[in-house]
N, CA, C and O of each residue as an XYZ file, in Angstrom:
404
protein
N      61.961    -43.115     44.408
C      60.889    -43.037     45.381
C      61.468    -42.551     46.704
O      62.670    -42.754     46.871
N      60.972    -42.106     47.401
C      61.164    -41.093     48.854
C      59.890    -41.813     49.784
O      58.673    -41.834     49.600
N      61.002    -42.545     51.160
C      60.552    -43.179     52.599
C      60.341    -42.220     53.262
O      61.360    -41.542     53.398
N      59.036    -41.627     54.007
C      59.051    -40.623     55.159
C      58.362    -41.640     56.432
O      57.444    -42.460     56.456
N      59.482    -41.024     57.599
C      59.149    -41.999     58.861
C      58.676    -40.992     60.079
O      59.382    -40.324     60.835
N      57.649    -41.078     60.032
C      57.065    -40.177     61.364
C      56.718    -40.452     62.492
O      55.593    -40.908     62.694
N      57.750    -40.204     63.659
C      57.537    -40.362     64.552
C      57.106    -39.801     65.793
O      57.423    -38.628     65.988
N      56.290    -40.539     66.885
C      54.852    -39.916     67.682
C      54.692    -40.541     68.870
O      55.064    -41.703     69.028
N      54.170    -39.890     69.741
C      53.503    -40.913     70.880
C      52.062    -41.547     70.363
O      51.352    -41.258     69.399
N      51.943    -42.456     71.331
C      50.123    -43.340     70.781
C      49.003    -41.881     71.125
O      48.281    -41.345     70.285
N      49.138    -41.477     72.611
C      48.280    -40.313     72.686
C      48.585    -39.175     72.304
O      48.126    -38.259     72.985
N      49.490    -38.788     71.048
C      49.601    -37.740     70.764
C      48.186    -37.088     70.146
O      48.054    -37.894     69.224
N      47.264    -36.367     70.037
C      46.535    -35.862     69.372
C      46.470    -34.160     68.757
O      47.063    -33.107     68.994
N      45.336    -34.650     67.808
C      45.412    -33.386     67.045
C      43.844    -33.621     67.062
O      43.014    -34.489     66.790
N      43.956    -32.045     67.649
C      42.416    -31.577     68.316
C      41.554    -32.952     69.294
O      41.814    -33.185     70.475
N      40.599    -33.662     68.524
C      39.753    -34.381     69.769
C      40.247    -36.029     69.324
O      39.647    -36.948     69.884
N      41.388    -36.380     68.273
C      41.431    -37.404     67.450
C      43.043    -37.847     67.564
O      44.111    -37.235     67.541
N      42.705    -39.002     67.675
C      44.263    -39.094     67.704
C      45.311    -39.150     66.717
O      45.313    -40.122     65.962
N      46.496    -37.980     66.559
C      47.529    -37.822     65.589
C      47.664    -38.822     64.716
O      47.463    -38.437     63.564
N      47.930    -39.968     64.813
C      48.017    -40.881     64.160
C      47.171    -40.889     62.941
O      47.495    -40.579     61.794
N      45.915    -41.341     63.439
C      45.052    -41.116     62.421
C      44.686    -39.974     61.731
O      44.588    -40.135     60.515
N      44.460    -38.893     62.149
C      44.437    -37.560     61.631
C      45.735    -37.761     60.249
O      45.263    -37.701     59.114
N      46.841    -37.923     60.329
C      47.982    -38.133     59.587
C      47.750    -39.592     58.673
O      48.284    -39.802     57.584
N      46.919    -40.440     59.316
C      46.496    -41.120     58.035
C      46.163    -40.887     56.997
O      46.457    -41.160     55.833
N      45.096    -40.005     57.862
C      43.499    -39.321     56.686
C      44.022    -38.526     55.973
O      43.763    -38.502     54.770
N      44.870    -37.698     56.533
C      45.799    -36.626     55.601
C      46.560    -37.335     54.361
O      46.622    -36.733     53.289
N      47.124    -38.588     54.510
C      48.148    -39.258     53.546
C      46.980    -39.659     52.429
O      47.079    -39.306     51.254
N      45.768    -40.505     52.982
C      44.723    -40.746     52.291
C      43.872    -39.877     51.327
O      43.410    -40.255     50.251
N      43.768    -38.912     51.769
C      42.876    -37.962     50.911
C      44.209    -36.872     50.013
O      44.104    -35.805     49.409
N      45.163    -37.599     50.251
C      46.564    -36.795     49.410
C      47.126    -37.579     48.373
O      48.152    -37.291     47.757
N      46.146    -38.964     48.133
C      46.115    -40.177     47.567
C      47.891    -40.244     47.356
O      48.470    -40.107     46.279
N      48.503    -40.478     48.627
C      49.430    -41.225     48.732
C      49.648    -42.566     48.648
O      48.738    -43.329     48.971
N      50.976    -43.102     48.168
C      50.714    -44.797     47.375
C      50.346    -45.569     48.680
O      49.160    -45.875     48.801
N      51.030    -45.846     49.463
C      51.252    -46.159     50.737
C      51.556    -45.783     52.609
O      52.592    -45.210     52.946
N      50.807    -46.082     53.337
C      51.207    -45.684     54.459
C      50.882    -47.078     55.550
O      49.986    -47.907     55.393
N      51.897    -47.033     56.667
C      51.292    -48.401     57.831
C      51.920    -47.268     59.063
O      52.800    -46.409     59.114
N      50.964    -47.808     59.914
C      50.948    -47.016     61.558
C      51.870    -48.612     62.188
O      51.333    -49.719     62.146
N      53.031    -48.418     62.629
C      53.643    -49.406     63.905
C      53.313    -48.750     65.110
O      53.426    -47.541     65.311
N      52.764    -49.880     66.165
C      53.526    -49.553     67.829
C      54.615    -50.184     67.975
O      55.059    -51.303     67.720
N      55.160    -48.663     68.720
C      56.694    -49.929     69.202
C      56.193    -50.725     70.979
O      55.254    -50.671     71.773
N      57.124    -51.200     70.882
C      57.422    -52.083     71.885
C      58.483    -50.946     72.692
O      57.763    -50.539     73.604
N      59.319    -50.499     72.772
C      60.165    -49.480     73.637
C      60.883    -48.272     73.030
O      61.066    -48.487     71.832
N      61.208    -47.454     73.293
C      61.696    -45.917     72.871
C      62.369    -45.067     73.674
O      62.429    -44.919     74.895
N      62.977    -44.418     72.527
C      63.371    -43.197     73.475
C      63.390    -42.258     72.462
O      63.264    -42.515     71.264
N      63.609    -40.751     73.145
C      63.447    -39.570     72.485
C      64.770    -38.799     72.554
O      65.874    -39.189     72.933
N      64.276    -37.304     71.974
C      65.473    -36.468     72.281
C      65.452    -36.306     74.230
O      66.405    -35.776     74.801
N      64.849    -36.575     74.618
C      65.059    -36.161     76.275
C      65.272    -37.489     77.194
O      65.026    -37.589     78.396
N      65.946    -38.775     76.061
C      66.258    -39.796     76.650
C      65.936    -40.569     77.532
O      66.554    -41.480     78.083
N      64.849    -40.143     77.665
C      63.895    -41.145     78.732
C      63.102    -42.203     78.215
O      62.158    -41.968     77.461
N      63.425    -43.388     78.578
C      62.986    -45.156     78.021
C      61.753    -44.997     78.641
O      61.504    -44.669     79.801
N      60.523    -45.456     77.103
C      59.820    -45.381     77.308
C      59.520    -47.209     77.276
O      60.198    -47.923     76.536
N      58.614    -47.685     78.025
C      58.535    -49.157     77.945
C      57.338    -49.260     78.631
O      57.290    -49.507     79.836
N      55.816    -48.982     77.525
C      54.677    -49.050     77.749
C      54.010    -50.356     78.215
O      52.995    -50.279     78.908
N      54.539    -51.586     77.863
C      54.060    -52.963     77.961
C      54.753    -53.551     79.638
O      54.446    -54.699     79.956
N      55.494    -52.873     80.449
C      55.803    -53.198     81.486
C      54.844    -53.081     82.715
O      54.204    -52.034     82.814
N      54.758    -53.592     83.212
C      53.523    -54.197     84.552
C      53.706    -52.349     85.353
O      54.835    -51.860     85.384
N      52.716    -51.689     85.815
C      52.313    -50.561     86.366
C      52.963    -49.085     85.589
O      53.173    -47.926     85.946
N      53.150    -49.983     84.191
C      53.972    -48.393     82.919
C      52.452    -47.563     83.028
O      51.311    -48.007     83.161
N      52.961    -46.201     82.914
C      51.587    -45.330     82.288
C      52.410    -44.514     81.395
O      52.172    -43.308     81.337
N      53.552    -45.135     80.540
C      54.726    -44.384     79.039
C      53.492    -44.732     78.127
O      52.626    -45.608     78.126
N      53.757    -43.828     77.486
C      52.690    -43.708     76.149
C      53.740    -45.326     75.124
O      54.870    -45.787     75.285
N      52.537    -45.698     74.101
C      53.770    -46.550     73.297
C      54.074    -45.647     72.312
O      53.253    -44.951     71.714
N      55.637    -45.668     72.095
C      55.954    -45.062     70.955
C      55.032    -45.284     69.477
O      54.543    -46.406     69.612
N      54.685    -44.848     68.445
C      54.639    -44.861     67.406
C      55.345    -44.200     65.762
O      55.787    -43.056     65.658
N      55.303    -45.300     64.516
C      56.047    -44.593     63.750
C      54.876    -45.045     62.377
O      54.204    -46.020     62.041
N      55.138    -43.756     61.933
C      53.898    -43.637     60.409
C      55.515    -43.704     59.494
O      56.540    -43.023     59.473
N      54.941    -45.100     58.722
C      55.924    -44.734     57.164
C      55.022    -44.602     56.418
O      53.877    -45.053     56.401
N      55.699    -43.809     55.638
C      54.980    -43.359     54.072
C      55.807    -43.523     52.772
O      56.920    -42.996     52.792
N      55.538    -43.991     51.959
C      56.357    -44.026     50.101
C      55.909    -43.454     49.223
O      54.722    -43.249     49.475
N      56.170    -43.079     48.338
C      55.412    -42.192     46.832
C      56.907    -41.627     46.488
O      57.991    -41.613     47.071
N      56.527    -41.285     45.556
C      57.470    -40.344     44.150
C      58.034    -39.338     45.416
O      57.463    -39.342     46.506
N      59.245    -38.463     45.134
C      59.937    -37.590     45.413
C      59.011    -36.490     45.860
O      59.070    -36.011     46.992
N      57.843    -35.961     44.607
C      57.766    -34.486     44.911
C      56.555    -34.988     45.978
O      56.473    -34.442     47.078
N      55.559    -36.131     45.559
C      54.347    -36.635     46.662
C      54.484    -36.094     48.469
O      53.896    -35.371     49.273
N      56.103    -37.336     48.359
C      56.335    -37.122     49.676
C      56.518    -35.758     50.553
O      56.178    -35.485     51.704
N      57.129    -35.083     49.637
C      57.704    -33.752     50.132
C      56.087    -32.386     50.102
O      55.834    -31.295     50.613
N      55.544    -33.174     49.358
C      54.053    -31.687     49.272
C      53.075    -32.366     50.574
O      52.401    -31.738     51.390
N      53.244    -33.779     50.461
C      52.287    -34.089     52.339
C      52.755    -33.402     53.310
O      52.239    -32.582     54.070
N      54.066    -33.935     53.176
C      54.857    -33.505     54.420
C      54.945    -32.062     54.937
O      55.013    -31.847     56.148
N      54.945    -30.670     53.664
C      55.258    -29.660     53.357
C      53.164    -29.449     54.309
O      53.017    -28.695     55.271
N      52.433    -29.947     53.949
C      50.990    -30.156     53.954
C      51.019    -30.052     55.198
O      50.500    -29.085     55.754
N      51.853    -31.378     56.112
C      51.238    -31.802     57.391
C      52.167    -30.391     58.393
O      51.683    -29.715     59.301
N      53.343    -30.325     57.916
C      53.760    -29.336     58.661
C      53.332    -27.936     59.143
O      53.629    -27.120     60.015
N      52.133    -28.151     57.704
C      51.532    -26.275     58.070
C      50.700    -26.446     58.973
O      50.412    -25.482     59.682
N      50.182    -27.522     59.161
C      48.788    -27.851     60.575
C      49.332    -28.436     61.453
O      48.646    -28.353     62.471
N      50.889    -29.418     61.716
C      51.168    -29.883     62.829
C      52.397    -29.536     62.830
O      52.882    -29.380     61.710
N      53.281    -29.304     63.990
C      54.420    -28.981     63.991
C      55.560    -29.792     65.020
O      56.766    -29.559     65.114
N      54.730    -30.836     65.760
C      55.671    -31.500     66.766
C      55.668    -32.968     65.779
O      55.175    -33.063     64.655
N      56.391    -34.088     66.586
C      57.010    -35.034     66.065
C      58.218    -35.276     65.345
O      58.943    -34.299     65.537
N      58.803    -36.141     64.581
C      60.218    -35.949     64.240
C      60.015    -36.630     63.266
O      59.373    -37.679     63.299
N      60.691    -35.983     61.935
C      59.952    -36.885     60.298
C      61.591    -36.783     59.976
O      62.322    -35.792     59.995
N      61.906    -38.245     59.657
C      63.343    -38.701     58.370
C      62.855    -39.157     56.707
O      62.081    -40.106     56.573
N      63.256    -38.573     55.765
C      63.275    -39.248     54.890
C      64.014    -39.662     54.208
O      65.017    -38.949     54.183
N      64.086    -40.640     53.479
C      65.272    -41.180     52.645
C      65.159    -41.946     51.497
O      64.192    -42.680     51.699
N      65.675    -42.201     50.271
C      65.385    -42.051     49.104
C      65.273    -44.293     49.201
O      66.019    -44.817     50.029
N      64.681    -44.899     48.642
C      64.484    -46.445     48.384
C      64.235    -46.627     46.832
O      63.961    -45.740     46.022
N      64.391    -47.954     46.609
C      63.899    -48.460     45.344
C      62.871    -49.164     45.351
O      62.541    -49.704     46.407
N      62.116    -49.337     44.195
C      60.794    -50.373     44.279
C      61.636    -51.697     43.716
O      62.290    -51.862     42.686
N      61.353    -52.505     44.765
C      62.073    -54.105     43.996
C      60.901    -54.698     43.202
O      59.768    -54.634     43.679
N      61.094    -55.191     42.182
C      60.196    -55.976     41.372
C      60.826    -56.942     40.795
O      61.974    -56.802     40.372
N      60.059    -58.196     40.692
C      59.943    -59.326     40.684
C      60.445    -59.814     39.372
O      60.427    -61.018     39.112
């Protein structure tokens, strides 16, 4: 199985909606196994600037990160998917096991 971790600002958007969700709906209607939206609590980027949205007079966006799981080729045809309509953010993936009980 193949982890993809996508990472975003909260107001990033795509067109009038916010990225996040847009990239839900995309995972959803790509009947991917799994996906969860985190906010972080603090960040930083490639331009190293600490972002720390929850601090008294912040206007930093909160970071956000979309994981996603499915089979090898799943992950790679969303992703291959989301890249042809969006092109900013920063996606890692990396290979996991399903633990069972």
């Amino acid at each position: 199985m193949l982890q993809a971790q996508i990472f975003l600002d909260k107001d990033d958007m795509y067109g009038t909606r916010p990225l996040y969700e847009y990239i839900m709906q995309l995972l959803m209607n790509n009947n991917v196994r799994g996906a969860t939206v985190y906010r972080g609590v603090m960040g930083f980027g490639i331009h190293q600037r600490m972002k720390r949205p929850d601090e008294i007079f912040s206007f930093d966006e909160p970071p956000m990160m979309i994981t996603l799981i499915d089979e090898d080729d799943k992950v790679r045809e969303v992703l291959t998917l989301l890249r042809s309509t969006y092109k900013g953010g920063f996606i890692i993936t990396h290979h996991v096991d399903q633990f069972e009980a």
